[in-house]
N, C-alpha and C positions, 0 to 999 in steps of 0.2 A: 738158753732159748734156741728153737730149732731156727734156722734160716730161713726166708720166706717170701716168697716171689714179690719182686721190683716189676710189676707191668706197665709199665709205662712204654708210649711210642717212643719210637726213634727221631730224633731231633736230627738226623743228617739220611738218612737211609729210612725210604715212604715203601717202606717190607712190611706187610700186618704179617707174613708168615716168618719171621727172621727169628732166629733165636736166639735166648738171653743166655749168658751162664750162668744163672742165679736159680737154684731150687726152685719148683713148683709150689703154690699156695691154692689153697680152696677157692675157689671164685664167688663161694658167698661170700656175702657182704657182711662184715662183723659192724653193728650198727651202734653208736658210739650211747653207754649208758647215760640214763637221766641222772643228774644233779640229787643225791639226796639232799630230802630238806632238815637242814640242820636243828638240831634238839634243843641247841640254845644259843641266844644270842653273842657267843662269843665263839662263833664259828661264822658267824654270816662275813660274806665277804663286802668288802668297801663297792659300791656301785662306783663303775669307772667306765668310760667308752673307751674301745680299744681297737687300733686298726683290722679289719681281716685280713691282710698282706701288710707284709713286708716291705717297707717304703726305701727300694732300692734302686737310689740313683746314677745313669753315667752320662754323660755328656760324648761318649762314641758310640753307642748303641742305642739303635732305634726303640723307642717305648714297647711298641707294638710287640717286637720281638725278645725283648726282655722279659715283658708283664706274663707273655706264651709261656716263656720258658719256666718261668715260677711260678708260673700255675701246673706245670708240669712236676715240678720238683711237689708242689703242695700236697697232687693228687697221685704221687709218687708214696708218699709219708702217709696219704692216708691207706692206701691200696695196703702197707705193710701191715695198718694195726693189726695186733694178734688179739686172741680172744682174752675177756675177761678185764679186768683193769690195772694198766701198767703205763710207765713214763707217755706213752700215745695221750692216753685219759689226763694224765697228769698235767701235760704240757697245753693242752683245750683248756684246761681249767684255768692255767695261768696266764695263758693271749687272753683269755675272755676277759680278765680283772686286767690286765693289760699294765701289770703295777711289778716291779723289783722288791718291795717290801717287805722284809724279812717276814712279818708278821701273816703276809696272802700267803709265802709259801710254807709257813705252818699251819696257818687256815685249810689250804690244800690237802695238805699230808693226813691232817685230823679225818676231814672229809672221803680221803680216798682208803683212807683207814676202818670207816663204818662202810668201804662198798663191801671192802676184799681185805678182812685181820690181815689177810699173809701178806700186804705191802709193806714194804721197808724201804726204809733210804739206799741198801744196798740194793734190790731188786730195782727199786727205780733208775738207778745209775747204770746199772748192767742193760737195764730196755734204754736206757739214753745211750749207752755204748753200740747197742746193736743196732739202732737206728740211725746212729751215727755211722757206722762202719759199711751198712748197705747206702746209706747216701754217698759216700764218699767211692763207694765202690761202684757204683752204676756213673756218677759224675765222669770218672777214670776210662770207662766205659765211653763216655761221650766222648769224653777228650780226644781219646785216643780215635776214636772214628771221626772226628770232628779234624783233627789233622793229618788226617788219611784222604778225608774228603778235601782240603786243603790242598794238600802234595798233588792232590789226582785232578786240580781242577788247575792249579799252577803248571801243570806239567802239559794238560791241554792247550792253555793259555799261551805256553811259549812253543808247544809244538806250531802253532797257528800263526804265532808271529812269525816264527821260522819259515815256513811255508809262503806267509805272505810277503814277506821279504824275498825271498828268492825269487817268486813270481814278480814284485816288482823291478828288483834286476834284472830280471830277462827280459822283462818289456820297455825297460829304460835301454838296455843294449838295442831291441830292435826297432826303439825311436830313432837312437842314435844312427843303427845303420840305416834306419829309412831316411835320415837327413842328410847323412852323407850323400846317399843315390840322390835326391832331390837336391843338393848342389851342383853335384856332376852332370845331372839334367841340365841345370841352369846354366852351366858352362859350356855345355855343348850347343845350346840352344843359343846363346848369346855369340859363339864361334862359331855357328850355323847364319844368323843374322850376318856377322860381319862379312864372311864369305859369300854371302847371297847378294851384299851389296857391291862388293868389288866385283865379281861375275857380271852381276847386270848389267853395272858400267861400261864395262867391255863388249858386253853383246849388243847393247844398247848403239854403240861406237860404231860397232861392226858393220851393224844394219845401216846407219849415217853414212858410215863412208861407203857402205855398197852402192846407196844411191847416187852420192857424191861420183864416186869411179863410175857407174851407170853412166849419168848426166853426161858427166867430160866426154866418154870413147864413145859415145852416139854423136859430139857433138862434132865430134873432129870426123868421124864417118858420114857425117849429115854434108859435113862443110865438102867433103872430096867429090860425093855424090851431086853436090849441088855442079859444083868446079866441071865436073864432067859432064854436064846437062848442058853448059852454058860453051864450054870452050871446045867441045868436041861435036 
């Protein structure tokens, strides 16, 4: 079977123009055949309800982005069918009855056997190999750009801390030296006080005893002056 374009988005990389390594396909749409109706009752298949997804549970990944991405892979598998009817047709036929049943997948085979004689157990294995092989190869795909996208977002992540780390060092050095000056402030300021009160004292002294000495040497020049009024 030729290879056959995987279009699907990019689950890490929002590029509509990126491109795949996977061959080119037709972009009509191959529209999935009707059901023939069986010729006799031992072909009809068992009526069953069968999920349309895949009930794939994790307890570390968010629903939301899980249920995305398997819809992605679903509309991945559908995007691949190739024309005519092969393991794609086969495999619809067998979610629908939704059953293991040795018996649905010989119902099947009978069935896909009146769409298209040339079906075979080998042909359908080799379309289950090739769809195999493109999922597995686009998934690889993801991977690998999915931890590319990882390394590139980890690498920002510590370049940032990096950055912010250093700018906190440097602003914690320049608390620290603004604390130091803001003590040696304080020290100066507090040996500015002490000194401003000792000075006072002194001035404060000065002035006292100016008037004091004042008082006295007028008082003894009063007294002489008087003595000379009185005795001369």
């Amino acid at each position: 079977m030729a290879k056959e374009k995987f279009n699907w988005k990019s689950l890490f990389v929002n590029d509509e123009n990126a491109s795949t390594t996977t061959t080119s396909k037709s972009e009509e749409k191959i529209d999935f055949p009707n059901e023939p109706t069986p010729t006799s009752s031992s072909t009809q298949f068992p009526q069953s309800s069968a999920p349309q997804r895949s009930q794939v549970t994790s307890t570390n990944i968010d629903n939301a982005i899980l249920n995305s991405v398997i819809e992605m892979y679903e509309s991945g598998f559908e995007s691949l069918n190739l024309p005519g009817y092969d393991f794609y047709e086969f495999f619809k036929a067998i979610k629908a009855v939704g059953s293991n049943d040795p018996n649905v997948y010989k119902m099947a085979f009978t069935m896909a056997q009146s769409v298209d004689a040339k079906v075979t157990k080998e042909s359908l294995l080799d379309g289950a190999n090739f769809y195999i092989k493109e999922i597995n190869d686009v998934h690889e795909q993801y991977h690998t750009k999915g931890n590319a996208k990882k390394e590139e977002f980890q690498s920002s992540l510590l370049h940032q801390k990096e950055t912010l780390s250093t700018e906190i060092a440097e602003l914690e050095k320049q608390i620290l030296q603004l604390q130091t000056q803001a003590s040696d402030k304080k020290n100066q300021l507090n040996a500015l006080e002490n000194g401003t009160s000792t000075e006072m004292t002194d001035i404060e002294q000065k002035i006292t005893a100016n008037d004091i000495a004042k008082t006295k040497i007028l008082e003894i020049i009063t007294t002489v002056a008087d003595g000379i009024k009185i005795n001369l």
